[in-house]
PDB file with one MODEL, atoms N, CA, C and O in Angstrom:
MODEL        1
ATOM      1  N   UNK A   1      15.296  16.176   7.587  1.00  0.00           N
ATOM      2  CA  UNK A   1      14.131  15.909   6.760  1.00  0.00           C
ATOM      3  C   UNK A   1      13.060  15.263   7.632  1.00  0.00           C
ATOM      4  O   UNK A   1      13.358  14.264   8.287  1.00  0.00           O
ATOM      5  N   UNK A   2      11.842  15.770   7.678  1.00  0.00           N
ATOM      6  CA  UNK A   2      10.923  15.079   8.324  1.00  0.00           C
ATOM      7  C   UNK A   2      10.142  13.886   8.207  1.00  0.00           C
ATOM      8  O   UNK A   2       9.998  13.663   7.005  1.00  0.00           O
ATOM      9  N   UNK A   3       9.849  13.439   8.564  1.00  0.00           N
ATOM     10  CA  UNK A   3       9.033  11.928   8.033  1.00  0.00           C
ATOM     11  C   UNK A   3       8.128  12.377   7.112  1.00  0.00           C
ATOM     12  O   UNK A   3       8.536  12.035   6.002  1.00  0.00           O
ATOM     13  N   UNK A   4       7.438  12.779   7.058  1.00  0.00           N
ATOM     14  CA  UNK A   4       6.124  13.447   6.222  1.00  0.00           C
ATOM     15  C   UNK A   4       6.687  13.719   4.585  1.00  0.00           C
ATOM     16  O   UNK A   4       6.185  13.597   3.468  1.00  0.00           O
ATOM     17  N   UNK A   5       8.220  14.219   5.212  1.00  0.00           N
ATOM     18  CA  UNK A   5       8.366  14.675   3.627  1.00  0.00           C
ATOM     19  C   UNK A   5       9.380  13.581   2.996  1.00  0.00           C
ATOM     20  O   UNK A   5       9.734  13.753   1.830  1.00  0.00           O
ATOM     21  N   UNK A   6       9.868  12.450   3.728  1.00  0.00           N
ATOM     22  CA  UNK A   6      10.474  11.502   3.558  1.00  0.00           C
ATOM     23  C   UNK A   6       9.287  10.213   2.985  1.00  0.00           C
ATOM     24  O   UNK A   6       9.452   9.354   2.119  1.00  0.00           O
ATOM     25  N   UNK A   7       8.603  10.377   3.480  1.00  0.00           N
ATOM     26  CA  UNK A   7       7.046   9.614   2.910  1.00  0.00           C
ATOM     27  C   UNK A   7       6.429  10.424   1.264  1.00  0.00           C
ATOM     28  O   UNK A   7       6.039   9.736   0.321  1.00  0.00           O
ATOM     29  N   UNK A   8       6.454  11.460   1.247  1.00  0.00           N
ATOM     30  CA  UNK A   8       5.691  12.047   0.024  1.00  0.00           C
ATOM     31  C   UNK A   8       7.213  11.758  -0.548  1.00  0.00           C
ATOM     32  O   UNK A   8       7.203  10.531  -0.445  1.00  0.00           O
ATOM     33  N   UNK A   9       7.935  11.936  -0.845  1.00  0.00           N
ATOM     34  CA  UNK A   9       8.935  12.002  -1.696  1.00  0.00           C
ATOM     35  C   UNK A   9       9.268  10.308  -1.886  1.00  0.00           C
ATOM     36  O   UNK A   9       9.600  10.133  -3.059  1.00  0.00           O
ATOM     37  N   UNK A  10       9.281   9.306  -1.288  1.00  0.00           N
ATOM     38  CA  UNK A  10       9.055   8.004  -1.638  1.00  0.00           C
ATOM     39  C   UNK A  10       7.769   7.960  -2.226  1.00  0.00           C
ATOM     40  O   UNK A  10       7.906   7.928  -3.449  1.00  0.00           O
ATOM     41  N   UNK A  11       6.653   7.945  -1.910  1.00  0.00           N
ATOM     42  CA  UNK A  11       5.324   7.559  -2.621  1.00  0.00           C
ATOM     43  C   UNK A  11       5.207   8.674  -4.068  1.00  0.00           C
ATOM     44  O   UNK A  11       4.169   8.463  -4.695  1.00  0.00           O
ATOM     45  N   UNK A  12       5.712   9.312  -4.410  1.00  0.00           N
ATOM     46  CA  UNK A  12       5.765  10.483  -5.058  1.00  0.00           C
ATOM     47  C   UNK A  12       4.217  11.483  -5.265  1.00  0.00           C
ATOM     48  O   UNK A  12       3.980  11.958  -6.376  1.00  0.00           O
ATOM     49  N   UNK A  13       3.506  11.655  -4.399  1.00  0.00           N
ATOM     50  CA  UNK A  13       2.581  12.681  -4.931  1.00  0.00           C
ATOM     51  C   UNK A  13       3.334  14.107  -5.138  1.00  0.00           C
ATOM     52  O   UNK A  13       4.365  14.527  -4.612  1.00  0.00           O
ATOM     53  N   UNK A  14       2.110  14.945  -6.466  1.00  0.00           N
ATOM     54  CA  UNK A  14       2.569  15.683  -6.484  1.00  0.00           C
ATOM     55  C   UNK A  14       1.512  17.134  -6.200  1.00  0.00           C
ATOM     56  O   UNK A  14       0.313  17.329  -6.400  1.00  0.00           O
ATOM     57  N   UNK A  15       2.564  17.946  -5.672  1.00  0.00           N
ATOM     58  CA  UNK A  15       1.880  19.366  -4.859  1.00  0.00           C
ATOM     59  C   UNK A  15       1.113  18.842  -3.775  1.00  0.00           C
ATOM     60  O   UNK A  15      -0.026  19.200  -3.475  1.00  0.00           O
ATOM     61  N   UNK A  16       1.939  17.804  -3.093  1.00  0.00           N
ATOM     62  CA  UNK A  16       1.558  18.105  -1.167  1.00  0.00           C
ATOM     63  C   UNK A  16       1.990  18.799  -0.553  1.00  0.00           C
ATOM     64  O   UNK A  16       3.216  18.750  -0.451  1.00  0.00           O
ATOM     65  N   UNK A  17       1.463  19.532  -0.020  1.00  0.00           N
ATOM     66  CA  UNK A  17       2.279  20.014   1.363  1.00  0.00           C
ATOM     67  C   UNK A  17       2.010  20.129   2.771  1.00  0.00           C
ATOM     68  O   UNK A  17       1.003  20.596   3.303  1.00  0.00           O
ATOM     69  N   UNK A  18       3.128  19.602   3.352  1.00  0.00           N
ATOM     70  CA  UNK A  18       2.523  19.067   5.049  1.00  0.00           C
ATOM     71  C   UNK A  18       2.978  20.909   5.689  1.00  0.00           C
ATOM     72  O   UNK A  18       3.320  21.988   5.204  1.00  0.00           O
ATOM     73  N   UNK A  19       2.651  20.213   7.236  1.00  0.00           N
ATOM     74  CA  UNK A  19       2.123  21.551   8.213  1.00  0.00           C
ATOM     75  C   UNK A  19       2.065  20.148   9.481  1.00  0.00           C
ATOM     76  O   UNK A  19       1.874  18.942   9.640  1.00  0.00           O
ATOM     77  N   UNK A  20       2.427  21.568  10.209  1.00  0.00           N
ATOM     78  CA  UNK A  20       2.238  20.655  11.865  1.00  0.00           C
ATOM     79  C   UNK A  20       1.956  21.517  12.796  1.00  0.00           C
ATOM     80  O   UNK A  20       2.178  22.699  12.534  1.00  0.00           O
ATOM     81  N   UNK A  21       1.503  21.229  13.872  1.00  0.00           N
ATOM     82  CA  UNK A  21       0.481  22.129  14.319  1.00  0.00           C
ATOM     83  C   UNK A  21       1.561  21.887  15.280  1.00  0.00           C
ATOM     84  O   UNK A  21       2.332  20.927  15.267  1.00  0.00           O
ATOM     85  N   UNK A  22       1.527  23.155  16.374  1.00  0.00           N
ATOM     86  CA  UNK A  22       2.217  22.867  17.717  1.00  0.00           C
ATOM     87  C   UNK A  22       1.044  23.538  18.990  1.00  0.00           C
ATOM     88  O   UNK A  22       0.148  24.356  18.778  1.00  0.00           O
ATOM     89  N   UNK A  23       1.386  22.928  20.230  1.00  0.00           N
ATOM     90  CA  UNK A  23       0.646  22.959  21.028  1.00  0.00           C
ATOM     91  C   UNK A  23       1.419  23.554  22.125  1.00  0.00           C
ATOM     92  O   UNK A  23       2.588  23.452  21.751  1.00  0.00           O
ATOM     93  N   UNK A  24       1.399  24.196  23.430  1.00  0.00           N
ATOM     94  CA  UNK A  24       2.124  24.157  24.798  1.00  0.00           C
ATOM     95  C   UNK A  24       3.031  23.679  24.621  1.00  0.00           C
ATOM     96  O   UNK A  24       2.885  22.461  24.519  1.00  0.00           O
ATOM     97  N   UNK A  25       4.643  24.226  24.445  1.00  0.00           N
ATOM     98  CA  UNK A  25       5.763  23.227  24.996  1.00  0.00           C
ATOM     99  C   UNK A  25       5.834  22.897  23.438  1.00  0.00           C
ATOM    100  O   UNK A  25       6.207  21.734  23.281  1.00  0.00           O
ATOM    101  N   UNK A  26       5.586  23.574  22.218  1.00  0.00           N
ATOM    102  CA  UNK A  26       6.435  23.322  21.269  1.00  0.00           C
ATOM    103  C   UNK A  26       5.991  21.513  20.674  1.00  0.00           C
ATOM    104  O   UNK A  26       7.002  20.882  20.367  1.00  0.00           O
ATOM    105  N   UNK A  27       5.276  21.091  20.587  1.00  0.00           N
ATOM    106  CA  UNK A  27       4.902  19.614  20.865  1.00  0.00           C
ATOM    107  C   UNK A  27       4.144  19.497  19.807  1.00  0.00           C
ATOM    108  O   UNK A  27       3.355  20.431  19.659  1.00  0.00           O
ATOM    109  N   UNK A  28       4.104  18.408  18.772  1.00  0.00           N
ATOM    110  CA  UNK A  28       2.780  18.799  17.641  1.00  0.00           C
ATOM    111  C   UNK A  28       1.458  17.858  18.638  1.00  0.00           C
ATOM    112  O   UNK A  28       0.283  18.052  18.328  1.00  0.00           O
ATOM    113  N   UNK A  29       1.756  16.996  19.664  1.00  0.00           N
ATOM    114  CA  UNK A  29       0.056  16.479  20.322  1.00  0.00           C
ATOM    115  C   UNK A  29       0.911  16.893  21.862  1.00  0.00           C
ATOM    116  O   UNK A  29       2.080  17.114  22.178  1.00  0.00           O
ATOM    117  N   UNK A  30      -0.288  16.850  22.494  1.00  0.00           N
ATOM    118  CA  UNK A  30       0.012  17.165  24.289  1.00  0.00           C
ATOM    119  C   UNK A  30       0.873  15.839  24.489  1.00  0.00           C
ATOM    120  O   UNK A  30       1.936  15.883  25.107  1.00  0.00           O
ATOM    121  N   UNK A  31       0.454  14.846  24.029  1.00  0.00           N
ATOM    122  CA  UNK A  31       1.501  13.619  24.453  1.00  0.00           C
ATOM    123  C   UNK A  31       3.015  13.127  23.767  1.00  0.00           C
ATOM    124  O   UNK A  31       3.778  12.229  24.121  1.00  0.00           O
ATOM    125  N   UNK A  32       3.085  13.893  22.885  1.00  0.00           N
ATOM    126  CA  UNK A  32       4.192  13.722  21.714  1.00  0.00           C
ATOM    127  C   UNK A  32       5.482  13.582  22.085  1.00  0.00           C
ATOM    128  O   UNK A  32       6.005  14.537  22.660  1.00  0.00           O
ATOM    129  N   UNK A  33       6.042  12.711  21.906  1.00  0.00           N
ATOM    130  CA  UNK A  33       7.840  12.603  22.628  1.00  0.00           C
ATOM    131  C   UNK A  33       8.521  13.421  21.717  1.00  0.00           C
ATOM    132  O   UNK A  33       8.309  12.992  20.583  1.00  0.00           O
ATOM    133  N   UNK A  34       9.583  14.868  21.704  1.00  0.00           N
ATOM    134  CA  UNK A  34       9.692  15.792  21.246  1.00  0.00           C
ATOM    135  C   UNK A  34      11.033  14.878  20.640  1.00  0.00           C
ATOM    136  O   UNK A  34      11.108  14.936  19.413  1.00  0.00           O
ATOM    137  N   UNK A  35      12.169  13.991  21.352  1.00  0.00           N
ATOM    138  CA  UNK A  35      13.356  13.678  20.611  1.00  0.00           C
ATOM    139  C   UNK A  35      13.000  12.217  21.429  1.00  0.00           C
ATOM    140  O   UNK A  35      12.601  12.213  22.593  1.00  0.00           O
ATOM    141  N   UNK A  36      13.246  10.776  20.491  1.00  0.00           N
ATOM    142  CA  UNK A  36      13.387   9.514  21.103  1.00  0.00           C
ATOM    143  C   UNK A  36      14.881   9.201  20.724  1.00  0.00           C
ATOM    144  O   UNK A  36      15.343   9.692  19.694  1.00  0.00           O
ATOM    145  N   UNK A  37      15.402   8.654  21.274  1.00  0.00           N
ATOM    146  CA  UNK A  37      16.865   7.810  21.040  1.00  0.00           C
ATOM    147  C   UNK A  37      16.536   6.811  21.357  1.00  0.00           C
ATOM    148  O   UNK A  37      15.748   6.704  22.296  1.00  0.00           O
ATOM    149  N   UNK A  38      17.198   5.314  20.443  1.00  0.00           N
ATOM    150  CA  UNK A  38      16.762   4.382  21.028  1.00  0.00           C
ATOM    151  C   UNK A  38      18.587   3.720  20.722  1.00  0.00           C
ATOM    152  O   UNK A  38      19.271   3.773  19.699  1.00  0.00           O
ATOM    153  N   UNK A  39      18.888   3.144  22.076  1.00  0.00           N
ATOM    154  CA  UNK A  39      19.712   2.404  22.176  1.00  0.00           C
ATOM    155  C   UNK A  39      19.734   0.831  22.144  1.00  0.00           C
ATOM    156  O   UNK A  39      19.099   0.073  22.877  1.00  0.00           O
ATOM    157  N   UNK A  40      20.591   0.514  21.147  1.00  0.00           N
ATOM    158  CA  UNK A  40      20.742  -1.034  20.576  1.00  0.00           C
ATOM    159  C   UNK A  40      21.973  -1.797  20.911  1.00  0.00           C
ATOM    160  O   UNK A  40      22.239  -2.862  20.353  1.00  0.00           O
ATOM    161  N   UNK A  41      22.745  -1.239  21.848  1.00  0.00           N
ATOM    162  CA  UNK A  41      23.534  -1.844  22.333  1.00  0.00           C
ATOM    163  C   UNK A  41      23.724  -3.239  22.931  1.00  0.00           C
ATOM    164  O   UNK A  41      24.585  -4.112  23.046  1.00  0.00           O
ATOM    165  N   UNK A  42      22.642  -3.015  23.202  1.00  0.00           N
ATOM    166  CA  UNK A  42      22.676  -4.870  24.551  1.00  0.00           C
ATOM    167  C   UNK A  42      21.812  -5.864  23.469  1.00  0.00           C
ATOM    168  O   UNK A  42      21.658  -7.051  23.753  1.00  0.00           O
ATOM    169  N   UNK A  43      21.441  -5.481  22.621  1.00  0.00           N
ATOM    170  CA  UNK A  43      21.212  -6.390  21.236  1.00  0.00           C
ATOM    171  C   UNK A  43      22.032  -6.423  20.172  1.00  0.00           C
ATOM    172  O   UNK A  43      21.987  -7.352  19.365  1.00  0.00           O
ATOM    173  N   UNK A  44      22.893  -5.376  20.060  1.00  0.00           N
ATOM    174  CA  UNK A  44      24.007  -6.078  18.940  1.00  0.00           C
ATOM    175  C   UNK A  44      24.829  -6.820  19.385  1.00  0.00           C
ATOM    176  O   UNK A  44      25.394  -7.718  18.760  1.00  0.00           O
ATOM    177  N   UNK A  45      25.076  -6.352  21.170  1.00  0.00           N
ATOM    178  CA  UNK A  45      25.683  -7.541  22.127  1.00  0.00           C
ATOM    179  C   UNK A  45      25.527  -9.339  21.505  1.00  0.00           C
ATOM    180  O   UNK A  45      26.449 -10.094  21.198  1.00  0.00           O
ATOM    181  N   UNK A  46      24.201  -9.578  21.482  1.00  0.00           N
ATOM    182  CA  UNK A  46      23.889 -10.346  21.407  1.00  0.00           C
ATOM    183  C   UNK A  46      23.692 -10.897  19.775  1.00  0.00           C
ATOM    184  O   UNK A  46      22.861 -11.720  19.390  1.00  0.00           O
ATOM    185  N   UNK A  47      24.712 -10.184  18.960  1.00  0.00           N
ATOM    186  CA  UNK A  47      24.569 -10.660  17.511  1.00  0.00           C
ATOM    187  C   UNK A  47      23.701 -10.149  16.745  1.00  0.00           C
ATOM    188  O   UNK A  47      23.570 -10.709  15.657  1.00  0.00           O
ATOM    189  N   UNK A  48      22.727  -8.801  17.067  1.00  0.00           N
ATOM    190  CA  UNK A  48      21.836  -8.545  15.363  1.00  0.00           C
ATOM    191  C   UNK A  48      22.606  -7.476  15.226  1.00  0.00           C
ATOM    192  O   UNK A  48      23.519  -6.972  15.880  1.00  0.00           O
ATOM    193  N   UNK A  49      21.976  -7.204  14.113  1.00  0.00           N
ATOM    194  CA  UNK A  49      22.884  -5.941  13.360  1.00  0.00           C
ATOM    195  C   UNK A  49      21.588  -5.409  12.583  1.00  0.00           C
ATOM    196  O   UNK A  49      20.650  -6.150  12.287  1.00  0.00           O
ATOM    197  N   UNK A  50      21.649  -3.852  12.247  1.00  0.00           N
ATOM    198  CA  UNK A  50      20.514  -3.131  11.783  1.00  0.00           C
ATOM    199  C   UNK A  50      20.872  -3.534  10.553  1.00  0.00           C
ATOM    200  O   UNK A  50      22.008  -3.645  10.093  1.00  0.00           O
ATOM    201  N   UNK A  51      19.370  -3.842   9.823  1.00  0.00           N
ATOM    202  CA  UNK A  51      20.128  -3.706   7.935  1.00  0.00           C
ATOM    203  C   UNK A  51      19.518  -2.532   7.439  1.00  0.00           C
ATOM    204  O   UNK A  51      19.237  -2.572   6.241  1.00  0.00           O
ATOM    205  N   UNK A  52      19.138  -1.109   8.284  1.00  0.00           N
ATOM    206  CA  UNK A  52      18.717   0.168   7.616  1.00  0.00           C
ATOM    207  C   UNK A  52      18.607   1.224   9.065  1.00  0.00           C
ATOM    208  O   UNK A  52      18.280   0.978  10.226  1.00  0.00           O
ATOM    209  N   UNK A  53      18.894   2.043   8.612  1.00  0.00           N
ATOM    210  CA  UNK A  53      19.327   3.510   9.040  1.00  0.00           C
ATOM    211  C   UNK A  53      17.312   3.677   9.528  1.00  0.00           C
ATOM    212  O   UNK A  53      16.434   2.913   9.127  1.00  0.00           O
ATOM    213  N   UNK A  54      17.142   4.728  10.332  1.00  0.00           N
ATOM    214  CA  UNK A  54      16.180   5.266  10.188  1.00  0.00           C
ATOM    215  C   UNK A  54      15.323   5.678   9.436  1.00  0.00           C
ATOM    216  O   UNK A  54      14.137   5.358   9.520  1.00  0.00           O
ATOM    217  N   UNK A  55      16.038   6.822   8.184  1.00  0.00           N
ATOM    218  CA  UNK A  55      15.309   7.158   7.127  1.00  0.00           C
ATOM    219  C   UNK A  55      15.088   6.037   6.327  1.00  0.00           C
ATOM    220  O   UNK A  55      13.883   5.998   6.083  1.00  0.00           O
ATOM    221  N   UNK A  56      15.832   4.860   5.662  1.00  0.00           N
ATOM    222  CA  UNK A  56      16.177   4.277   4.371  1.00  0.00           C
ATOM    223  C   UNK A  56      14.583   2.745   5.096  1.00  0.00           C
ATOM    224  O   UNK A  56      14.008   1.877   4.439  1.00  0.00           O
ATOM    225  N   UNK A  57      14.458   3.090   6.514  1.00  0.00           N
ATOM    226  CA  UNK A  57      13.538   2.310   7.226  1.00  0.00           C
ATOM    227  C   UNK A  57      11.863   2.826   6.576  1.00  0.00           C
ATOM    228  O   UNK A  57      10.996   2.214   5.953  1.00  0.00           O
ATOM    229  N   UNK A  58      11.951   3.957   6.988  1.00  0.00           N
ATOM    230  CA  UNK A  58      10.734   4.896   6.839  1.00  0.00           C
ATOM    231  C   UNK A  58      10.573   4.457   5.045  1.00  0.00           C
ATOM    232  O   UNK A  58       9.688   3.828   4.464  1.00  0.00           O
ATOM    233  N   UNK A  59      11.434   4.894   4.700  1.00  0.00           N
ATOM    234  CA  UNK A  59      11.109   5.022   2.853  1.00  0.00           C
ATOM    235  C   UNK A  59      10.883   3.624   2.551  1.00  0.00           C
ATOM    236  O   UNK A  59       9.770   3.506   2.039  1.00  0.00           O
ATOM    237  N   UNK A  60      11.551   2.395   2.671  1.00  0.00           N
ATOM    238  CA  UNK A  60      10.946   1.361   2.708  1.00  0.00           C
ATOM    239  C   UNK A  60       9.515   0.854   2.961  1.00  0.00           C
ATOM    240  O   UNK A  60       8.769   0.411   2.087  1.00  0.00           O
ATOM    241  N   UNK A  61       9.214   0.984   4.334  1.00  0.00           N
ATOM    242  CA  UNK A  61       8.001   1.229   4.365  1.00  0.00           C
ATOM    243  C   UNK A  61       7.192   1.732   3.743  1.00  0.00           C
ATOM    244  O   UNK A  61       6.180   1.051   3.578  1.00  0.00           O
ATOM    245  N   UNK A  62       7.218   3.278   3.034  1.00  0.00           N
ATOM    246  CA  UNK A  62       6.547   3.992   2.195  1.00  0.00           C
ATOM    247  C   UNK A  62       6.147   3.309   0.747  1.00  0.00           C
ATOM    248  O   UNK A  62       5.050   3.312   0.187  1.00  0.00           O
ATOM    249  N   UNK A  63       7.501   2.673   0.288  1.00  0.00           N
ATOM    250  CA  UNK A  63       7.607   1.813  -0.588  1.00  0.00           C
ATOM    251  C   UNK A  63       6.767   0.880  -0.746  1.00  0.00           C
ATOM    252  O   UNK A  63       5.902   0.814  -1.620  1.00  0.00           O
ATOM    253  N   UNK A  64       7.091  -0.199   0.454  1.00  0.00           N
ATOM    254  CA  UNK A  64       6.058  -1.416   0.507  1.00  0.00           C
ATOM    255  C   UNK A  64       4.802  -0.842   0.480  1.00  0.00           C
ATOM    256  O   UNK A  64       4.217  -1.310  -0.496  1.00  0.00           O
ATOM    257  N   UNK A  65       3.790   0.287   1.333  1.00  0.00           N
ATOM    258  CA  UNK A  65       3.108   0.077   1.438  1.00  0.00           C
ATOM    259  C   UNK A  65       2.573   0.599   0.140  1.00  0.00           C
ATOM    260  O   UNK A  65       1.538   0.064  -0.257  1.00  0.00           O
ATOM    261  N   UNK A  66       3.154   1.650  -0.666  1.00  0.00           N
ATOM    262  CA  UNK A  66       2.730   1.808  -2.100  1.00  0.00           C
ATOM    263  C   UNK A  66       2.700   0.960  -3.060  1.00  0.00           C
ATOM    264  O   UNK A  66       2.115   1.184  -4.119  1.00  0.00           O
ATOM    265  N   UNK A  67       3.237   0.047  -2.835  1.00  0.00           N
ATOM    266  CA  UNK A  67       3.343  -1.430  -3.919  1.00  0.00           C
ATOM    267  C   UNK A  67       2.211  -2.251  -3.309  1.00  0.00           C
ATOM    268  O   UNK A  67       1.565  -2.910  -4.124  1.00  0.00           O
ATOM    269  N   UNK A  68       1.832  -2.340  -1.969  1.00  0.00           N
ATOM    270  CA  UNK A  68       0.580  -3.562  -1.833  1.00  0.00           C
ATOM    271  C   UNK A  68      -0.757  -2.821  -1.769  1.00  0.00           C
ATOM    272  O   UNK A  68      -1.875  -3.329  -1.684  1.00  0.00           O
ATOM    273  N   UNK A  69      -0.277  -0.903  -1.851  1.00  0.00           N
ATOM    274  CA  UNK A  69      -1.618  -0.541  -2.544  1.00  0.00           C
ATOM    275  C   UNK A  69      -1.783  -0.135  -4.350  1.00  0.00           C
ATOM    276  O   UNK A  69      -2.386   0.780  -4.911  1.00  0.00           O
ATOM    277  N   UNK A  70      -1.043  -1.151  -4.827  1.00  0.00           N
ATOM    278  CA  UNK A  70      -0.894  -1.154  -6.466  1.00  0.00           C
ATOM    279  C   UNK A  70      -1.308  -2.152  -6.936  1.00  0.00           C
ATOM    280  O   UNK A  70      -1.956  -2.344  -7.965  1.00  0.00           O
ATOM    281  N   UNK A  71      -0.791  -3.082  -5.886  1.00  0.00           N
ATOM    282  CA  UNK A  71      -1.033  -4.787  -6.404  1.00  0.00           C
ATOM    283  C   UNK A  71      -2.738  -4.864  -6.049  1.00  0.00           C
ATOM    284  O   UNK A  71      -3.439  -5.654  -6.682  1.00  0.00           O
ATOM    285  N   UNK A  72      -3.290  -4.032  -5.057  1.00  0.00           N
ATOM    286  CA  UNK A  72      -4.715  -4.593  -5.089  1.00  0.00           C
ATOM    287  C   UNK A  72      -5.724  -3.729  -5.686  1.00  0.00           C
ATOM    288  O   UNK A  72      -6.850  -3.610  -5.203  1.00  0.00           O
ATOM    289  N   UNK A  73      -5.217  -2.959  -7.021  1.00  0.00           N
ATOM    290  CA  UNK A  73      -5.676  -2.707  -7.974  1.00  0.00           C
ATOM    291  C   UNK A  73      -6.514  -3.600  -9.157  1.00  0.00           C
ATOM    292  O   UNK A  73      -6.936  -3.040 -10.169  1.00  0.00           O
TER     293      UNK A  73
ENDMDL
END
């Protein structure tokens, strides 16, 4: 699932639809990192622990930011 559609489906609009453009090399911008991994090893070392997955991160976000654009209604 892509971010885009992980964002509209938290904020709920309805009849969006995303599109992504690709460039040289399959890339949606000339500078675009195509796959990131990020390793957390040498910090859980040190005692944190994630309290959300990637996606459940993103939708949160989507969340919050739809609630503090409600509240300043």
């Amino acid at each position: 699932m892509t971010i885009a559609r992980m964002v509209t489906d938290t904020m709920g609009p309805k009849d969006v639809g995303t599109r992504t453009t690709q460039t040289a090399g399959g890339r949606a911008w000339p500078s675009d990192i195509r796959t990131m991994q990020v390793d957390i090893t040498k910090i859980k070392m040190q005692g944190w622990k994630p309290k959300r997955n990637s996606e459940d991160a993103v939708r949160a976000a989507a969340k919050q930011l739809l609630d503090e654009l409600s509240s300043d209604r």
